[in-house]
Residue frames as qw, qx, qy, qz and C-alpha x, y, z in Angstrom:
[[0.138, 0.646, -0.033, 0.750, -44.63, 2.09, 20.77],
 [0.257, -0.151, -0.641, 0.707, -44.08, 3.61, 23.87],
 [0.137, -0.593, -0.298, -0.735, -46.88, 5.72, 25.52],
 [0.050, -0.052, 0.444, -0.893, -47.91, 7.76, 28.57],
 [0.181, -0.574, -0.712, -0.361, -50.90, 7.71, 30.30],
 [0.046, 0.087, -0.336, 0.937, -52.08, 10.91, 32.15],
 [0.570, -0.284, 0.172, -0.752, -54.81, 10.80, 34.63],
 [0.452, 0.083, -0.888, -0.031, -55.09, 7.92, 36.20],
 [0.460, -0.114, 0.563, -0.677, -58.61, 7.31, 37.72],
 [0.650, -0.009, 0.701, -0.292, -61.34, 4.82, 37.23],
 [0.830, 0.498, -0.208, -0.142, -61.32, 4.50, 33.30],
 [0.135, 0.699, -0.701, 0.052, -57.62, 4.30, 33.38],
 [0.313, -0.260, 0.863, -0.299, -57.40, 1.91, 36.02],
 [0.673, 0.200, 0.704, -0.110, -60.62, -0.61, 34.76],
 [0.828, 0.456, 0.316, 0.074, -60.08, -0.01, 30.93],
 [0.201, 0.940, -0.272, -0.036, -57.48, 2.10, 29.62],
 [0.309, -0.668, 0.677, 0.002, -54.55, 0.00, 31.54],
 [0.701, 0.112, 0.704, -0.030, -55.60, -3.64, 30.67],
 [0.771, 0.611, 0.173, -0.048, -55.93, -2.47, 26.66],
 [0.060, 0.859, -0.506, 0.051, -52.55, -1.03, 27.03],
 [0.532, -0.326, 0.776, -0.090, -51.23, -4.63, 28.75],
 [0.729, 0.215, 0.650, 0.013, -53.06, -6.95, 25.91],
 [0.681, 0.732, -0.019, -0.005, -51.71, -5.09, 22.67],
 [0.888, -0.124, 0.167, 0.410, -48.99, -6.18, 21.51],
 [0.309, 0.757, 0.117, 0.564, -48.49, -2.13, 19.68],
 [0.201, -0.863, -0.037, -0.462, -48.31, -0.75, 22.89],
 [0.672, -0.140, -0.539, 0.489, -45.92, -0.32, 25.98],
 [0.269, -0.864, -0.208, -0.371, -46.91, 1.62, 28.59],
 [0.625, 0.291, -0.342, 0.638, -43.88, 3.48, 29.78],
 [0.144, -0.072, -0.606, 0.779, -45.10, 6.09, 32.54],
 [0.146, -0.721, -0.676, -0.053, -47.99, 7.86, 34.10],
 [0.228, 0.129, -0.310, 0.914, -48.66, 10.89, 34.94],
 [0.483, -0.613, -0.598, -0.182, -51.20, 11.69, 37.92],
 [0.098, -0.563, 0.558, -0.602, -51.06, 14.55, 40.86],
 [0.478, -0.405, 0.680, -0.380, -52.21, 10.53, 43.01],
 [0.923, 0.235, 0.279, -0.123, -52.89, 7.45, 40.79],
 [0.079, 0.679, -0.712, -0.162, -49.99, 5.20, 39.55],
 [0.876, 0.275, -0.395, -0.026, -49.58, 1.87, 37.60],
 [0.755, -0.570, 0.311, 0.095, -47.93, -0.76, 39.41],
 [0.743, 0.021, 0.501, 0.442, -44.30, -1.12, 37.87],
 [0.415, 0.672, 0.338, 0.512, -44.48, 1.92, 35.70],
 [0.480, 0.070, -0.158, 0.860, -42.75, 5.22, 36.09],
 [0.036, -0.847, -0.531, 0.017, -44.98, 7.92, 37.79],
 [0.251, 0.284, 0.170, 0.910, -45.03, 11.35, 37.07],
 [0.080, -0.608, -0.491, 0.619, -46.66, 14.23, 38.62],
 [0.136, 0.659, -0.171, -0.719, -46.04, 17.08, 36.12],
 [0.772, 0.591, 0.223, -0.063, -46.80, 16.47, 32.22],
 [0.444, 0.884, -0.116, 0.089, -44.42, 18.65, 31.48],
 [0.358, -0.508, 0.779, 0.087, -41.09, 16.72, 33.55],
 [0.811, -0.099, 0.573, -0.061, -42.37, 13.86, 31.75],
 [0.435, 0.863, 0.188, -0.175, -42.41, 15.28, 28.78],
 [0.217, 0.888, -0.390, 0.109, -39.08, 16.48, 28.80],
 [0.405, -0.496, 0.744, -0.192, -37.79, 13.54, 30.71],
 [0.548, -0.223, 0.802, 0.084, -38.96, 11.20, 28.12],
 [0.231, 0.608, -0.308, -0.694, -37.97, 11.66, 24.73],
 [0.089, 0.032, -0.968, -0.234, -38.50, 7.83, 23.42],
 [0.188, 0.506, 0.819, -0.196, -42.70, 7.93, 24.39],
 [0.076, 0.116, 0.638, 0.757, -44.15, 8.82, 20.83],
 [0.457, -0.557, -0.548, -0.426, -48.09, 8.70, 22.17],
 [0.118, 0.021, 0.548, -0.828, -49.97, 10.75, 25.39],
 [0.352, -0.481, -0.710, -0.375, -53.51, 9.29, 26.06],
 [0.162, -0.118, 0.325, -0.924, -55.16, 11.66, 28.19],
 [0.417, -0.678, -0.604, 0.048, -58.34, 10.38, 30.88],
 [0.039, -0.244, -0.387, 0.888, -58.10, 13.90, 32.75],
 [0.150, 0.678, 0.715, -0.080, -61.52, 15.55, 32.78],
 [0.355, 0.765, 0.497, 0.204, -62.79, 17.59, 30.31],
 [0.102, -0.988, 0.105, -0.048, -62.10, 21.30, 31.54],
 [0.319, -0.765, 0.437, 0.350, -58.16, 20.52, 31.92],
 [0.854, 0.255, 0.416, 0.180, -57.86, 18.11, 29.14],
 [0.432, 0.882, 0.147, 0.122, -57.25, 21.07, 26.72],
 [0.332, -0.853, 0.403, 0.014, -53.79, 22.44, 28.42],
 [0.812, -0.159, 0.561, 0.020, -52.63, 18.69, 28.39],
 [0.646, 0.605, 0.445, 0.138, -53.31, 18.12, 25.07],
 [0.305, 0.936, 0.000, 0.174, -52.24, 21.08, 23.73],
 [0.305, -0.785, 0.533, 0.075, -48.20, 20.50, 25.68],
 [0.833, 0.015, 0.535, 0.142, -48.40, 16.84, 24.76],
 [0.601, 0.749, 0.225, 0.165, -48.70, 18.24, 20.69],
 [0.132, 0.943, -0.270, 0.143, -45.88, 21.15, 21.01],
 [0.272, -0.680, 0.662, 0.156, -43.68, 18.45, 22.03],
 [0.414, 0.318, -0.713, -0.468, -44.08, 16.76, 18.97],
 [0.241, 0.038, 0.942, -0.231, -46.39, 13.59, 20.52],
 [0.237, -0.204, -0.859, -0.406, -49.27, 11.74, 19.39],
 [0.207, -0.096, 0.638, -0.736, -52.57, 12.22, 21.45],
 [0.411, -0.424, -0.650, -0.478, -55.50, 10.42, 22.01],
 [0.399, -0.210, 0.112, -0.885, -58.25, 12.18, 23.76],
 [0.063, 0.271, 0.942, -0.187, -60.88, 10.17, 26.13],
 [0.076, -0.601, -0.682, -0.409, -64.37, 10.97, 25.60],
 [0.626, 0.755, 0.085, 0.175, -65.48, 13.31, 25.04],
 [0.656, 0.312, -0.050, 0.685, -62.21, 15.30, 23.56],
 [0.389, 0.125, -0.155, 0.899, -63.00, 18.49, 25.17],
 [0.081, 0.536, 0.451, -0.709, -64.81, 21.26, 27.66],
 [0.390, 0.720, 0.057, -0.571, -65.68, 23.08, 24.09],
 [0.815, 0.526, 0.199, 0.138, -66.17, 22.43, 20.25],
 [0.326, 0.890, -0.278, 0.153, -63.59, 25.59, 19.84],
 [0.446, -0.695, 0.562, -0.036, -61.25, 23.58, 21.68],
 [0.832, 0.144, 0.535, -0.007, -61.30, 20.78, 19.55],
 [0.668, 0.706, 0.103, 0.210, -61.64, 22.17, 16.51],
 [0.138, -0.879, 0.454, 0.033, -57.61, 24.31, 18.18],
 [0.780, -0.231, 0.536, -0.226, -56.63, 21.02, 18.90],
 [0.765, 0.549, 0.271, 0.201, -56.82, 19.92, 15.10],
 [0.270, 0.898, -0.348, 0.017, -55.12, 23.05, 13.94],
 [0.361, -0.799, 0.480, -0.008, -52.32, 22.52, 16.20],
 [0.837, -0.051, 0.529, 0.133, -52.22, 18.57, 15.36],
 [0.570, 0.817, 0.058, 0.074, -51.88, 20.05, 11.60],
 [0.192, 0.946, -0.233, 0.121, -49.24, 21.97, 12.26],
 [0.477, -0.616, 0.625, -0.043, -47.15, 19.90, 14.37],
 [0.657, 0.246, -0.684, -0.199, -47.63, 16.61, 12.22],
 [0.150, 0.088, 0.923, -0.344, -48.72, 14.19, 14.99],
 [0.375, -0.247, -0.833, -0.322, -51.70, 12.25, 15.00],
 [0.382, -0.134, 0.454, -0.794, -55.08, 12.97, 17.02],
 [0.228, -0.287, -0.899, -0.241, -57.71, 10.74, 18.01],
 [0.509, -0.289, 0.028, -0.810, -61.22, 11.98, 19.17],
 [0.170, 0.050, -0.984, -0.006, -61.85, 8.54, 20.89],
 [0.730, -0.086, 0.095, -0.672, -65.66, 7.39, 21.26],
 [0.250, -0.025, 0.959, -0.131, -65.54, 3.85, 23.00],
 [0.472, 0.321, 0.808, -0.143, -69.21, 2.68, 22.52],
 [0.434, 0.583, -0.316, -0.609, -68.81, 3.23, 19.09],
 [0.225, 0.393, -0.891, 0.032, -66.52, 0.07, 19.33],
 [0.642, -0.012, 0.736, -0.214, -68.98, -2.26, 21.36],
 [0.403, 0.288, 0.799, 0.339, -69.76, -5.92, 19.44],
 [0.381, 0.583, 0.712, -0.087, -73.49, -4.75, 18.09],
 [0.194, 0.734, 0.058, -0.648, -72.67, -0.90, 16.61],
 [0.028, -0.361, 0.669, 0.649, -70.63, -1.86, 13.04],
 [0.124, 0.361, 0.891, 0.244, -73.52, -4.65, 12.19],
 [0.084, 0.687, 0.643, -0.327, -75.90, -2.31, 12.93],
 [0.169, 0.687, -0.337, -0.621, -74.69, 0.51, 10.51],
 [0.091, -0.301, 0.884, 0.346, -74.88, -2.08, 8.15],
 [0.110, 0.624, 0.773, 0.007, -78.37, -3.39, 8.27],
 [0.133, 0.773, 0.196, -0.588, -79.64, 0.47, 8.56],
 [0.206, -0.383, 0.383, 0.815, -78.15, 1.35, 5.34],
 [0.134, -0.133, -0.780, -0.597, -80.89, 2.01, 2.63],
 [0.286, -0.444, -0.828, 0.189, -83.25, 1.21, 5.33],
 [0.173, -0.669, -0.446, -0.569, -86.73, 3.28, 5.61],
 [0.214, -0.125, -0.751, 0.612, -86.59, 5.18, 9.14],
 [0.425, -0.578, -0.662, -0.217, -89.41, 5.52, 10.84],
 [0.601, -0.745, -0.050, -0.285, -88.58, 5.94, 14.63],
 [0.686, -0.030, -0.657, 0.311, -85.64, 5.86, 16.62],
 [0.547, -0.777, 0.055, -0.308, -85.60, 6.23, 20.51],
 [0.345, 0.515, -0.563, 0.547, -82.54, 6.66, 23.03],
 [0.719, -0.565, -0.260, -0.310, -83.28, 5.23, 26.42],
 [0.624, 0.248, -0.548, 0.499, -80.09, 5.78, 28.61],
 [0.665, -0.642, 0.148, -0.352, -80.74, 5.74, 32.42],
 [0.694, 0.057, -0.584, 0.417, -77.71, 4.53, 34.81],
 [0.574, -0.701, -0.375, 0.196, -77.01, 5.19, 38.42],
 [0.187, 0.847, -0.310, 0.389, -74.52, 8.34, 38.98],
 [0.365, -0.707, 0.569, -0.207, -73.17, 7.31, 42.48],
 [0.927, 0.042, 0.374, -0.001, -72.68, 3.61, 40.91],
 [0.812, 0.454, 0.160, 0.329, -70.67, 4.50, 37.96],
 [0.321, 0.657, -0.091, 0.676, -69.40, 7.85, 38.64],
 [0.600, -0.752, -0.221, 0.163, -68.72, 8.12, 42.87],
 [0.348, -0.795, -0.186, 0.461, -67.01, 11.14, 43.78],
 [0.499, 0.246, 0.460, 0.692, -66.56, 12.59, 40.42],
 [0.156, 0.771, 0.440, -0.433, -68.00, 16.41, 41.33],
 [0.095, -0.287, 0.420, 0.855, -66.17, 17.69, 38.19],
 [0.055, 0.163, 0.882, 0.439, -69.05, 16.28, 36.33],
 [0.224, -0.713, -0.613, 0.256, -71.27, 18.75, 38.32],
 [0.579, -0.453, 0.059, 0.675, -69.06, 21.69, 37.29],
 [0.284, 0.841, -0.155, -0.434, -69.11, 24.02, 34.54],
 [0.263, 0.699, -0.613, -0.258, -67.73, 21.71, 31.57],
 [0.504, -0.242, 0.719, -0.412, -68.62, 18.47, 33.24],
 [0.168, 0.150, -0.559, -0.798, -71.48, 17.97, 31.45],
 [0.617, -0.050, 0.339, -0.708, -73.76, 16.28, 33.94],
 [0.844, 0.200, 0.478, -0.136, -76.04, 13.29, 32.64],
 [0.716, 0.639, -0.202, -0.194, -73.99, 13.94, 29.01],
 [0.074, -0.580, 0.804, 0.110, -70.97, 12.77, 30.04],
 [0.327, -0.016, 0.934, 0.140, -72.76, 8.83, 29.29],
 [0.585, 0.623, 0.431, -0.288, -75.26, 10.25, 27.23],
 [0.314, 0.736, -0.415, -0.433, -72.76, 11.29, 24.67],
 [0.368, -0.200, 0.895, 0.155, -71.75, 7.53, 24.45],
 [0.538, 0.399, 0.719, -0.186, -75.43, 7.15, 23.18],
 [0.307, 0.807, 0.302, -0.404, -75.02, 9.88, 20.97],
 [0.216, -0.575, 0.754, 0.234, -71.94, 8.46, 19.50],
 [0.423, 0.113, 0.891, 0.118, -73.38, 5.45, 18.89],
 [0.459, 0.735, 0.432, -0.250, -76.41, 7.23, 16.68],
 [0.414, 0.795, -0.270, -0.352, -74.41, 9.35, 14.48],
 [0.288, -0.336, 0.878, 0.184, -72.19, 6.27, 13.78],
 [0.278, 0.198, 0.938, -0.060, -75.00, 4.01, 13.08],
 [0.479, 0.647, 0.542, -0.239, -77.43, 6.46, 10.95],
 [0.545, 0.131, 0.434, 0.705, -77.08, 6.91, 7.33],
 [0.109, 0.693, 0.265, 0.662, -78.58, 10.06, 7.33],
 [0.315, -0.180, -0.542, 0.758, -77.63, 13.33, 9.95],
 [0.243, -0.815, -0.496, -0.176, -80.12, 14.81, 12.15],
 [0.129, 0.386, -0.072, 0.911, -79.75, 17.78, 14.18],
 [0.216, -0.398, -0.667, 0.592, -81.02, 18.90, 17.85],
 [0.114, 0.408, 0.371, 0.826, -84.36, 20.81, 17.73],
 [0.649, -0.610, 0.006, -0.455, -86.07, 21.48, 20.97],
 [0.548, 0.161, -0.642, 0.512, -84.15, 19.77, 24.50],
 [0.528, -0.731, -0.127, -0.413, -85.40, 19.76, 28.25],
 [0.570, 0.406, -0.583, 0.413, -82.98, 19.91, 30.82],
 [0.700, -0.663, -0.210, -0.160, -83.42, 18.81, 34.40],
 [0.303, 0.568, -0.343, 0.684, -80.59, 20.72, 36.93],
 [0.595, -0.397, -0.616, 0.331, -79.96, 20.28, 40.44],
 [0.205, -0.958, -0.154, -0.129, -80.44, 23.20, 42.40],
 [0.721, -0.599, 0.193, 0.289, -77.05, 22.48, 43.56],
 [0.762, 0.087, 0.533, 0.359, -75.42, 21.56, 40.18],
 [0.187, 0.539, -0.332, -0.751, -74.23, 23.60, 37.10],
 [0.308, 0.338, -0.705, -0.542, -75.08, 20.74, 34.95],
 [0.737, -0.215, -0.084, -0.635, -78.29, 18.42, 34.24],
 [0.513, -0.252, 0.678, -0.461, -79.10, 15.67, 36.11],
 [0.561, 0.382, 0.734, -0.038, -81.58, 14.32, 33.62],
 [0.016, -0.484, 0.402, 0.777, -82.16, 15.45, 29.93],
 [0.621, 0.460, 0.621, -0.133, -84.83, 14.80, 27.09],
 [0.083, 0.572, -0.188, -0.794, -84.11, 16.02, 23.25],
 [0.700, 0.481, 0.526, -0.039, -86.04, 15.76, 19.95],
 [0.295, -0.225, 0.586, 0.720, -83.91, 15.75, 16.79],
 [0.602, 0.630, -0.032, -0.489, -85.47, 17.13, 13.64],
 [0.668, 0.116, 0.689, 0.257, -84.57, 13.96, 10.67],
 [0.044, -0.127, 0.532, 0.836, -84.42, 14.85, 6.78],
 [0.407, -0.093, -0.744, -0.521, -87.23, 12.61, 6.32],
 [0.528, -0.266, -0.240, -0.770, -89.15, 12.88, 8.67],
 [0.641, -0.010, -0.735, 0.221, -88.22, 10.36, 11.13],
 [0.376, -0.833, 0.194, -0.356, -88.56, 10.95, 14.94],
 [0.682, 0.185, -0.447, 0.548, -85.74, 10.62, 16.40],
 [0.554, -0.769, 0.033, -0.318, -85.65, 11.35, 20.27],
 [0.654, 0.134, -0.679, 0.305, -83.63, 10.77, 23.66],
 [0.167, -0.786, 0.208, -0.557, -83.57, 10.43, 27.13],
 [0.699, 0.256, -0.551, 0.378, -81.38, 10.38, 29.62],
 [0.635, -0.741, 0.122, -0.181, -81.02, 10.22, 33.85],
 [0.421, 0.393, -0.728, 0.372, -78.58, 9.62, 36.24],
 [0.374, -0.372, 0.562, -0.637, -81.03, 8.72, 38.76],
 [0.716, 0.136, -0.546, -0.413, -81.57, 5.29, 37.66],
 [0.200, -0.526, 0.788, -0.250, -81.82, 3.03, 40.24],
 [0.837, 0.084, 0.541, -0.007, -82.12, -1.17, 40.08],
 [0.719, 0.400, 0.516, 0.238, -82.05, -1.78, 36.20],
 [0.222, -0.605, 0.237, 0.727, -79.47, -0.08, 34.18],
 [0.595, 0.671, 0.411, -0.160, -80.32, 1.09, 30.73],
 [0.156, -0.560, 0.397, 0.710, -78.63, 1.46, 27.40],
 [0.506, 0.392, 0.697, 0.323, -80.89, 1.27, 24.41],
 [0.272, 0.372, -0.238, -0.855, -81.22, 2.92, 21.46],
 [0.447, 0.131, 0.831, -0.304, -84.48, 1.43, 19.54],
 [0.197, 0.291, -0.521, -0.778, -84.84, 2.00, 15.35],
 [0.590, 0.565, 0.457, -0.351, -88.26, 1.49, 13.97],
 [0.067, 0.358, -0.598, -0.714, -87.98, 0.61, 9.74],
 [0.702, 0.300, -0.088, -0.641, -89.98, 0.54, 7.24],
 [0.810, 0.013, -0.371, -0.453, -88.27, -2.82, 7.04],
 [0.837, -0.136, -0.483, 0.219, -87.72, -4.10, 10.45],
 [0.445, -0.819, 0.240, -0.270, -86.91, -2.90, 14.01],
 [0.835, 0.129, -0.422, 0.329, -83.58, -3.11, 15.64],
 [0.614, -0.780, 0.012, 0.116, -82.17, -2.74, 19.26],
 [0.520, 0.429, -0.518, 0.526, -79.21, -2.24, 20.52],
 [0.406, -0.852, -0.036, -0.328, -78.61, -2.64, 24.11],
 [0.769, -0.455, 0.202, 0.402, -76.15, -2.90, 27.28],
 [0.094, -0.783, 0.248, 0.563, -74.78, 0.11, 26.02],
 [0.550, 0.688, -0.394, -0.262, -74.40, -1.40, 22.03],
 [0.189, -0.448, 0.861, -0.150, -73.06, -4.69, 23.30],
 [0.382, 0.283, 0.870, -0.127, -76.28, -6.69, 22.16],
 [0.368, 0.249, -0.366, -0.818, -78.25, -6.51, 18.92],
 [0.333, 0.402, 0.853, 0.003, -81.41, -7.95, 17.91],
 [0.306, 0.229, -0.268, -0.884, -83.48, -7.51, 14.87],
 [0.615, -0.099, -0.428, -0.654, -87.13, -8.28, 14.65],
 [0.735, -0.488, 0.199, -0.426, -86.49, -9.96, 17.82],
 [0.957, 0.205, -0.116, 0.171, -83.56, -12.25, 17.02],
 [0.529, -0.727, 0.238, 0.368, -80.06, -12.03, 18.64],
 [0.715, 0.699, -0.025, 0.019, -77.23, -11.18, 16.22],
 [0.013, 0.682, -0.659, 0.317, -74.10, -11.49, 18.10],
 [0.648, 0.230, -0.675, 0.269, -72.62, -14.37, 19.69],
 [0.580, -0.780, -0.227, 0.063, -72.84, -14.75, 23.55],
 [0.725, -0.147, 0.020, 0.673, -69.08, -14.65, 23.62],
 [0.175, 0.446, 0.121, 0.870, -69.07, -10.72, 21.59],
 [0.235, -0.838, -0.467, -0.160, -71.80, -9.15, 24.72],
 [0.591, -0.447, -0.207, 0.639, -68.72, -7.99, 26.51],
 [0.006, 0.992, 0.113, -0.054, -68.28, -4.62, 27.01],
 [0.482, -0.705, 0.371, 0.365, -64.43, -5.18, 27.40],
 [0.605, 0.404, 0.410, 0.551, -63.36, -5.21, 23.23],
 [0.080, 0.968, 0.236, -0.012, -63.86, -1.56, 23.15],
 [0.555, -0.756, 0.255, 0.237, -60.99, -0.25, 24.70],
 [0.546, -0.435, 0.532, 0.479, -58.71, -2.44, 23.04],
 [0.467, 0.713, 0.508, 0.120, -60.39, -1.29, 19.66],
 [0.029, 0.991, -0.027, 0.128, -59.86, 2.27, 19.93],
 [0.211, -0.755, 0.550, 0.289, -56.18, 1.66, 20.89],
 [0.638, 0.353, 0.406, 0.551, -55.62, -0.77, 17.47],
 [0.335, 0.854, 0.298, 0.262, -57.14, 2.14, 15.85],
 [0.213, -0.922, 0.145, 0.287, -54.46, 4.62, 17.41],
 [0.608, -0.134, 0.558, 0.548, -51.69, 2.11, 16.20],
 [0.468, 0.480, 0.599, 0.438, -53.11, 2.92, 12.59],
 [0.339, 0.929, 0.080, 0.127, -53.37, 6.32, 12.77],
 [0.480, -0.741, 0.406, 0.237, -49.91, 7.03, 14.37],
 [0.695, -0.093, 0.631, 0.331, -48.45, 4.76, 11.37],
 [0.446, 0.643, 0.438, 0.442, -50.20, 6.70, 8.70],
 [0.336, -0.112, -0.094, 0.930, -49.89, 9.89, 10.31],
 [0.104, -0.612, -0.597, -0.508, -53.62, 10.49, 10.25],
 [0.077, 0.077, 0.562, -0.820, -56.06, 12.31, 12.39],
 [0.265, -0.480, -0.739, -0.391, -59.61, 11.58, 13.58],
 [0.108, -0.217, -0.730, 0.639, -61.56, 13.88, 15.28],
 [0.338, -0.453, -0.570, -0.596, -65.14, 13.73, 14.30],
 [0.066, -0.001, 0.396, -0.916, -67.20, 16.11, 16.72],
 [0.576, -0.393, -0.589, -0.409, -70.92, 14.93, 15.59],
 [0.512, -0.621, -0.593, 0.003, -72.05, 13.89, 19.39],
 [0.215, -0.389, -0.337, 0.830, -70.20, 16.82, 21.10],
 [0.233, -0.211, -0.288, -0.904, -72.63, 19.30, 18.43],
 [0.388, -0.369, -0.726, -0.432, -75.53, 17.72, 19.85],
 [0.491, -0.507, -0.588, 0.396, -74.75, 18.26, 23.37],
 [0.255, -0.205, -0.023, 0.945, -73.55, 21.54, 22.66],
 [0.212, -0.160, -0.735, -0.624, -76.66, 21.97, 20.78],
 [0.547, -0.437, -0.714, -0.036, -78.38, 20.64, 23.72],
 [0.321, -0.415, -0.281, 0.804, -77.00, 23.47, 25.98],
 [0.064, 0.018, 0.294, 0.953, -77.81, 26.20, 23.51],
 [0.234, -0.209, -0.502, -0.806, -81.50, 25.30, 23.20],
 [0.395, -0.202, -0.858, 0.259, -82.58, 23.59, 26.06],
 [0.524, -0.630, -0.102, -0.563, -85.41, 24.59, 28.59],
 [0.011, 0.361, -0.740, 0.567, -84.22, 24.46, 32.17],
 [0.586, -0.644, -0.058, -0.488, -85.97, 23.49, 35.18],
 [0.023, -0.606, 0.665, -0.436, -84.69, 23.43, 38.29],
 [0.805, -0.468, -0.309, -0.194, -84.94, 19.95, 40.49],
 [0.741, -0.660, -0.071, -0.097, -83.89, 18.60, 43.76],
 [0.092, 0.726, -0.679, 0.057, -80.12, 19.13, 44.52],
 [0.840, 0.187, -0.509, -0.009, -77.92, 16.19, 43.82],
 [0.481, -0.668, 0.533, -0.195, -76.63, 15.02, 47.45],
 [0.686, 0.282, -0.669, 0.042, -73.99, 11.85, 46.21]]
């Protein structure tokens, strides 16, 4: 199938393009970007020339950030196209949940796409948990901002979402991976004097049973980058780290060296389009945007040191 990609910055360009190039479902037919462009591939400025200039591309995967995503998304659908949504899917839940309607009505296929659902270690690990007594689990997600995310100030912005934009990955990876849902019940947010949106972020989840279940998350991590989540059971304790790319239980590796890569993801989440586009399904499960959104709603500020990048 043919398909469009619109926004073309640093996902695009280090994962988005390459899963597009190595599936054999997929041909990537133009771009559209107001300054990023695919060598060899038709570029577009406007959505809506491309749109109308090419009536044979069946699928629009949208990387534009958050706050315009919705517009996009919502032209891509009314001209009868497929869309799949980068993480998260949208500036607001009520956008999402529009989003759906619309997909409804039009008959095309959405995808809510959460990559580090897809790393090696997350499916095995929903798998052992099942049945399994919790105890304890802890989120431990600390990366550099001006390393991963340089000159991204949308993410500072009203809609951004600050340190969530890679903390929702983690928070993805939890509701995926626990057989019972929890629910945000107390949340400390740490804001740049400069910034609309935190910096850092702590939040304790309230469990059926009684579990604690915590997270926290910086962007001012610097040397050693951090992605664990860490599950205390009643029989046996399992990691995940490197963002869900490594698993060990009870201290034992459970993955292959060959599966640690981070680079399967990607081309996961675009099989998984192929399949819904064929059935004519739609997935957009909203679980880790409630939590952030959640996480706005209840949170305790405090102001710290403005973020100078």
């Amino acid at each position: 199938m043919k398909i469009a990609l619109v926004g073309i910055g640093k996902i695009a360009v280090d994962q988005h393009v390459p899963a597009i190039a190595a599936s054999s479902n997929w041909e990537l037919a133009a771009t559209v970007s107001r300054s990023g462009t695919v060598e060899g591939i038709d570029a577009y400025t406007d959505l809506e020339e491309m749109l109308q200039s090419c009536g044979d591309i069946r699928v629009v995967s949208l990387c534009l950030p958050p706050v315009p995503r919705y517009a996009a998304a919502q032209a891509a659908i009314r001209a009868g196209r497929h869309v799949m949504l980068e993480k998260p899917p949208g500036a607001t839940l009520s956008e999402c949940h529009a989003l759906e309607a619309m997909a409804r009505e039009h008959r095309v296929s959405l995808f809510a796409t959460w990559h580090s659902r897809e790393a090696a270690g997350v499916a095995q690990a929903k798998q052992w948990l099942a049945g399994k007594d919790l105890h304890r689990l802890s989120v431990t997600w600390k990366e550099d901002v001006r390393r991963w995310h340089p000159g991204q100030d949308w993410i500072w912005q009203p809609g951004g979402l600050g340190v969530f934009d890679p903390g929702i990955n983690a928070l993805s990876i939890v509701t995926e991976i626990l057989p019972d849902p929890i629910h945000v019940q107390s949340a400390l947010l740490e804001v740049p004097e400069n910034c609309q949106t935190p910096i850092a972020a702590s939040i304790e989840f309230s469990h059926p049973k009684g579990a604690q279940v915590g997270a926290v998350f910086d962007f001012r991590q610097s040397g050693e980058q951090i992605w664990t989540i860490e599950v205390e059971t009643g029989q046996g304790t399992l990691v995940l780290s490197e963002g869900g790319a490594k698993l060990t239980i009870d201290g034992s590796d459970l993955l292959d060296q060959d599966h640690l890569s981070l680079q399967g993801e990607y081309p996961r989440l675009y099989a998984r389009m192929a399949d819904l586009v064929s059935h004519g399904d739609i997935d957009m499960d909203l679980a880790p945007m409630r939590h952030v959104a959640d996480a706005f709603t209840l949170g305790r500020r405090i102001s710290v040191a403005p973020f100078i990048e």
